[in-house]
N, CA, C and O of each residue as an XYZ file, in Angstrom:
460
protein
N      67.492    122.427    165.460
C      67.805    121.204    166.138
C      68.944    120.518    165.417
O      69.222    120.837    164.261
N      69.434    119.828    165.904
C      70.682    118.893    165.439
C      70.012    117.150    165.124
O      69.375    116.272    165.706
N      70.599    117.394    163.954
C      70.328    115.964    163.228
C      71.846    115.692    162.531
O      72.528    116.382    161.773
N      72.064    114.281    163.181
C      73.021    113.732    163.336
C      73.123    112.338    161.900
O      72.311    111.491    162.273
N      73.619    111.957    160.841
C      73.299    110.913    159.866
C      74.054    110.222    160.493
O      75.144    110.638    160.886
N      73.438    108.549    160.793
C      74.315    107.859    161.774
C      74.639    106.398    160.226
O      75.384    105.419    160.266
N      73.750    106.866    159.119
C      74.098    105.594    157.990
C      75.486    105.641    157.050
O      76.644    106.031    157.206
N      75.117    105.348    156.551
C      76.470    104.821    155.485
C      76.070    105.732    154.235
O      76.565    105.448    153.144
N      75.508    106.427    154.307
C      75.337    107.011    152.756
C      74.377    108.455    152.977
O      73.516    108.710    153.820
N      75.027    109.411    151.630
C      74.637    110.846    152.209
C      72.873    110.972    152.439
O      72.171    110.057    152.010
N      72.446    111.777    152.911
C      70.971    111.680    153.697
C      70.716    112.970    153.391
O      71.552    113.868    153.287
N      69.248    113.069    153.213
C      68.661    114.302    152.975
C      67.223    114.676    153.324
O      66.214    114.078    152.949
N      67.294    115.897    154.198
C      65.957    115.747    154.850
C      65.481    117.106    154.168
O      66.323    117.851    153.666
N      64.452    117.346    154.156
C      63.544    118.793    153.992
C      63.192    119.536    154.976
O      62.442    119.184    155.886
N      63.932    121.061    154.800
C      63.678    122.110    155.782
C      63.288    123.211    155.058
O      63.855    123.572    154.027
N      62.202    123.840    155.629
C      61.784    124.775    155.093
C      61.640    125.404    153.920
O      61.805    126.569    153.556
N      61.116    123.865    153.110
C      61.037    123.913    151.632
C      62.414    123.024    150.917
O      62.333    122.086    150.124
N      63.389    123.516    151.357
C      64.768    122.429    150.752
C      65.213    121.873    151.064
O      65.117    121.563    152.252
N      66.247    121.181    150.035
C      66.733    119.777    150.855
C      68.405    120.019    151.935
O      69.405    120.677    151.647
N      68.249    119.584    152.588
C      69.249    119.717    153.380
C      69.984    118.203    153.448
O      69.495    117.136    153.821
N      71.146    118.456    153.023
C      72.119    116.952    152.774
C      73.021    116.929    153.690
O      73.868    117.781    153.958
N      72.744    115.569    154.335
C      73.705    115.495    155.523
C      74.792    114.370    155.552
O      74.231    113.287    155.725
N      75.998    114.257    155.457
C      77.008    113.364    155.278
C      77.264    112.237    156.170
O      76.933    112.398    157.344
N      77.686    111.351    155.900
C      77.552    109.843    156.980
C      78.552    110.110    157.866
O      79.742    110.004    157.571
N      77.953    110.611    159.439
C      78.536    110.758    161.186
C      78.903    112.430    161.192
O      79.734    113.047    161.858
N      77.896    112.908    160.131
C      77.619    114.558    160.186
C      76.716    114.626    160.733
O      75.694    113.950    160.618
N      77.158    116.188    162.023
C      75.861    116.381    162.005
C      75.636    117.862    161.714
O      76.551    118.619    161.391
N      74.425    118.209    161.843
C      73.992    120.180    160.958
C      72.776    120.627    162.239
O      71.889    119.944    162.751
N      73.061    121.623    162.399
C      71.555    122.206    162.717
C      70.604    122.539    161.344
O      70.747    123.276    160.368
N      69.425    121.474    161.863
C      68.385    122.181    160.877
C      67.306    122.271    161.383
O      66.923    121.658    162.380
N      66.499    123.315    160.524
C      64.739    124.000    161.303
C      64.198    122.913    160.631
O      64.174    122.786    159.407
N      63.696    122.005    161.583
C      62.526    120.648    161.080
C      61.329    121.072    161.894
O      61.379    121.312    163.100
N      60.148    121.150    161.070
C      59.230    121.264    161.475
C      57.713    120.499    161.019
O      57.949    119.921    159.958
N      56.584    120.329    161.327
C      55.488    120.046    161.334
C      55.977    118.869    160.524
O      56.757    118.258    161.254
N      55.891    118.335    159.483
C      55.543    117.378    158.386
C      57.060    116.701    157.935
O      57.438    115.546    157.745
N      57.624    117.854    157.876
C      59.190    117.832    157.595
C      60.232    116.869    159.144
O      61.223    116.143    159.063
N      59.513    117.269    160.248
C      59.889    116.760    161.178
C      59.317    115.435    161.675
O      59.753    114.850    162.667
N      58.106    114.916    160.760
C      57.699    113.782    160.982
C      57.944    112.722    159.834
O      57.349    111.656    159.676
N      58.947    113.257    159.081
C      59.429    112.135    157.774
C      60.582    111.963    158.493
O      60.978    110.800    158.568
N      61.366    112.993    159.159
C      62.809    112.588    159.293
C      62.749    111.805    160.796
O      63.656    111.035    161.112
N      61.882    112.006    161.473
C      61.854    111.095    162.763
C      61.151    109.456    162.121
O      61.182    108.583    162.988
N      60.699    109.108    161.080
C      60.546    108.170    160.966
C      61.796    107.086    160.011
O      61.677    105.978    159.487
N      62.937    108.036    160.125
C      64.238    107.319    159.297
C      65.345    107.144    160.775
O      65.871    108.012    161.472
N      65.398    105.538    160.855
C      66.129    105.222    161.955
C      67.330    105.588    162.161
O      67.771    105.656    163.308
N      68.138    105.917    160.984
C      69.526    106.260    160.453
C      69.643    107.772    161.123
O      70.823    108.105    161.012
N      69.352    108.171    161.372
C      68.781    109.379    161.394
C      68.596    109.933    163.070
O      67.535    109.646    163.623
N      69.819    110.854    163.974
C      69.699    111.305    165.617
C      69.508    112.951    165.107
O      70.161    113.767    164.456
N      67.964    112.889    165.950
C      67.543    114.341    166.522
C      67.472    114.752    167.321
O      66.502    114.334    167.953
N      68.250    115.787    168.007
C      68.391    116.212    168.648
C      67.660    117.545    168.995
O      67.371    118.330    168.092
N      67.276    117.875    170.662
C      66.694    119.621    170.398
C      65.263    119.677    170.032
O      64.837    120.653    169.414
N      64.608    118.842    170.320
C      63.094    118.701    169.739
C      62.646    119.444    170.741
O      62.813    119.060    171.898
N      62.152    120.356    170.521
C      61.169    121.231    171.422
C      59.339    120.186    171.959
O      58.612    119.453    171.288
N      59.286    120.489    172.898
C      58.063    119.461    173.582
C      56.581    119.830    172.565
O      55.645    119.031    172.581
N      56.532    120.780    171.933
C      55.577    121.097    171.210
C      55.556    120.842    169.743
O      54.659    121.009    168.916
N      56.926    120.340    169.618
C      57.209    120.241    167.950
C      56.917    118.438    167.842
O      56.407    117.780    166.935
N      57.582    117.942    169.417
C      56.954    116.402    169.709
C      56.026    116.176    169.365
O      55.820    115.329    168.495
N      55.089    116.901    169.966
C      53.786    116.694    169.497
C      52.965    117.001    168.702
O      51.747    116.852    168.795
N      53.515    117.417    167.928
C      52.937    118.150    166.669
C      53.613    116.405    165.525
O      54.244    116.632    164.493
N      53.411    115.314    165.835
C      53.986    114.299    165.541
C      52.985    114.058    163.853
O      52.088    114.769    163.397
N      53.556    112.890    163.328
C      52.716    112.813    161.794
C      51.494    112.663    162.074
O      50.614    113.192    161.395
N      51.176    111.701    163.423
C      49.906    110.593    163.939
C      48.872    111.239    164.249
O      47.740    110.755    164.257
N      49.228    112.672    164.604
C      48.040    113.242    165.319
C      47.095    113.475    164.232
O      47.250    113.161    163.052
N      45.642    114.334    165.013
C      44.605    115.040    163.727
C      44.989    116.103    162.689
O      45.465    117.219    162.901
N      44.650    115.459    161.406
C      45.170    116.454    160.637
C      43.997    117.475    160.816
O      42.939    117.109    161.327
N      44.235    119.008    160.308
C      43.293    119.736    159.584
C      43.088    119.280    158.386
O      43.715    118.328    157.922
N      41.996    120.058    157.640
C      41.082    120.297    156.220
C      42.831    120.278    155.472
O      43.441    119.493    154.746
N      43.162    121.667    156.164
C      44.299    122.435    155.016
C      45.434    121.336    155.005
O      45.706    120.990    153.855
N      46.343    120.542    156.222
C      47.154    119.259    155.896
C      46.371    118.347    155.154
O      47.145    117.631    154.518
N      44.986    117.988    154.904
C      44.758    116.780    154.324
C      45.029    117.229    152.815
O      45.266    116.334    152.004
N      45.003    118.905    152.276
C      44.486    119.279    151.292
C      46.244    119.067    150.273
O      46.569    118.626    149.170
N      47.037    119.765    151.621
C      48.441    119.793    151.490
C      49.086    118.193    150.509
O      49.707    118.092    149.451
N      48.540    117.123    151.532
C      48.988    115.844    151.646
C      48.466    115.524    150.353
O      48.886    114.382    150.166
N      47.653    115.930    149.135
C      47.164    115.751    147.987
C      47.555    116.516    146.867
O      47.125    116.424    145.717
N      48.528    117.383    147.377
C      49.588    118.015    146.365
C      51.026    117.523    146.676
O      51.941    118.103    146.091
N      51.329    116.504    147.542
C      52.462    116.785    147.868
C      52.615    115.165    146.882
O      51.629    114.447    146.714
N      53.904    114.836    146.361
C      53.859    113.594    145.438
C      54.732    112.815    146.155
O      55.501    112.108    145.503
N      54.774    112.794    147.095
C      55.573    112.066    147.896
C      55.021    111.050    149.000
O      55.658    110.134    149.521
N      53.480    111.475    149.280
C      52.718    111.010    149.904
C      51.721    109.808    149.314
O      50.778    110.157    148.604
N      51.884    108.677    149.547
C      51.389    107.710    149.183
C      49.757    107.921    149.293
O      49.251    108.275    150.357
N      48.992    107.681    148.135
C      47.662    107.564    147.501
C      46.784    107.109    149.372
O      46.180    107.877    150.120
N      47.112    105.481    149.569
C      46.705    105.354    150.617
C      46.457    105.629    151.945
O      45.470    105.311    152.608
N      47.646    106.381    152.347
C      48.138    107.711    153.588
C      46.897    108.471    153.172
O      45.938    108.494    153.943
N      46.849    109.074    152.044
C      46.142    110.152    152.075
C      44.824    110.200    152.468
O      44.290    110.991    153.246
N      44.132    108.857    151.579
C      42.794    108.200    151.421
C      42.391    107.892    153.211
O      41.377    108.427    153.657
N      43.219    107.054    154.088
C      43.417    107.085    155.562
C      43.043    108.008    156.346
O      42.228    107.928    157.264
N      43.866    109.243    155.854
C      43.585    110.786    156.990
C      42.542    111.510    156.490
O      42.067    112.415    157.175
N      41.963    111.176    155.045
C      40.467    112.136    154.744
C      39.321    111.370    155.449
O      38.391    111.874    156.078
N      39.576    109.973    155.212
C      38.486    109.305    156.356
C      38.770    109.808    157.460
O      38.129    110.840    157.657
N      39.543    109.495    158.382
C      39.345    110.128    159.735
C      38.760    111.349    159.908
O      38.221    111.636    160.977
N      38.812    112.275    158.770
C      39.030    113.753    158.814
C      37.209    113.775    158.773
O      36.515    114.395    159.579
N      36.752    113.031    157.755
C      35.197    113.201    157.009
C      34.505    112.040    157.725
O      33.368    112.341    158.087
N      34.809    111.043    157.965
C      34.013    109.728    158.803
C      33.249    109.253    157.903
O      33.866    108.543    157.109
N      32.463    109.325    157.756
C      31.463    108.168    156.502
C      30.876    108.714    156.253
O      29.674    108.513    156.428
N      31.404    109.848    155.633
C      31.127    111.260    154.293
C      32.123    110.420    153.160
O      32.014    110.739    151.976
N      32.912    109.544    153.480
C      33.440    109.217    152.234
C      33.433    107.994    151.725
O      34.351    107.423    151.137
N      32.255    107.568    151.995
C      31.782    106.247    151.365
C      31.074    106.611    150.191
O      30.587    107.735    150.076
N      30.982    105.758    149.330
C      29.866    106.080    148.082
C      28.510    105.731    148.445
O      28.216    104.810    149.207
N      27.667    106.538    147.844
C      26.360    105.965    148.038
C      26.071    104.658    147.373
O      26.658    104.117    146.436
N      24.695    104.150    148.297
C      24.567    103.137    148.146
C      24.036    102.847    146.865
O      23.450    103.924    146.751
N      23.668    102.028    145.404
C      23.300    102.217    144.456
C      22.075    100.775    144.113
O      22.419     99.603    144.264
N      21.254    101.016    143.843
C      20.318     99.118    143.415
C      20.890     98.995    142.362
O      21.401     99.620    141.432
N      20.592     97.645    142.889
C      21.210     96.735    141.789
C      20.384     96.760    140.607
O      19.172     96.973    140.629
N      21.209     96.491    139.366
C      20.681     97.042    137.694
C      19.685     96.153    137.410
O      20.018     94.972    137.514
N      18.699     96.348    137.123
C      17.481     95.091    136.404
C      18.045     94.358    136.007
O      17.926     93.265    136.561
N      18.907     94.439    134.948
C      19.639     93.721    134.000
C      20.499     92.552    134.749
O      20.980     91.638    134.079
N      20.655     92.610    136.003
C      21.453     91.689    136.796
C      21.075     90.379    137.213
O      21.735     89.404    137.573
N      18.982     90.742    136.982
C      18.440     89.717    137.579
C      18.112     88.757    136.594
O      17.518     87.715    136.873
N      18.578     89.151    135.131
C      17.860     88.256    134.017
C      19.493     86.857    134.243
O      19.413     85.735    133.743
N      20.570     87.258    134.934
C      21.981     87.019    135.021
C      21.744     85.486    135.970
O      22.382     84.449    135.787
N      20.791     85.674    136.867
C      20.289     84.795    138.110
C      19.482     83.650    137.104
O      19.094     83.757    135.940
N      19.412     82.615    137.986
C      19.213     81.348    137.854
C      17.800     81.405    138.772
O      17.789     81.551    139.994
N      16.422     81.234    137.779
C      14.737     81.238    138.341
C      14.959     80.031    139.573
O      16.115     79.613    139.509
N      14.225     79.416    140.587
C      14.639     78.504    141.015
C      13.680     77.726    140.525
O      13.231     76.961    141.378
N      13.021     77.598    139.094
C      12.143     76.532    138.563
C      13.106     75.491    138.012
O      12.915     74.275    137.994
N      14.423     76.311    137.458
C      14.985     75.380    136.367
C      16.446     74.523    137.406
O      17.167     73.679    136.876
């Protein structure tokens, strides 16, 4: 597909593992795909062209799998919270902590209501 840098300063997207640098009112064919194609559609600077209807939808938003959530936790680029976001959806309230009682020791902390 054709990606066009419409900013002021050189741009660099990831294809198929590397970086591909694109010059300000250059444009390149590059293979953007799955993950790679949903960082560079979220940079406004940035005309893609050639998107195949299946690569559309293969967008960041949709359901991840097991193996993208597993991906998204090696990758260091992916913010802590993103990640924490799509394992909930992924697990549902498998990822809450259990519930725990409260410590004896908490109640000597409380105020009797004699005094």
């Amino acid at each position: 597909m054709k990606v066009t840098n419409n900013g002021k300063a050189l741009q660099g997207v990831r294809s198929q593992g590397r970086a591909a640098y694109i010059r300000p009112g250059e444009t390149r064919d590059v293979d953007l795909e799955g993950v790679d194609l949903a960082k560079a559609k979220r940079l406004r600077f940035l005309k893609i062209e050639g998107v195949s209807k299946a690569a559309a939808n293969q967008d960041g938003d949709g359901p991840k799998t097991a193996l993208e959530v597993l991906e998204m936790a090696k990758d260091q680029n992916v913010q802590f919270m993103s990640f924490k976001s799509v394992a909930k959806k992924l697990l549902g309230e498998k990822t809450r902590p259990p519930r725990t009682r409260s410590s004896p020791l908490s109640k000597s902390w409380q105020r009797s209501p004699d005094n």
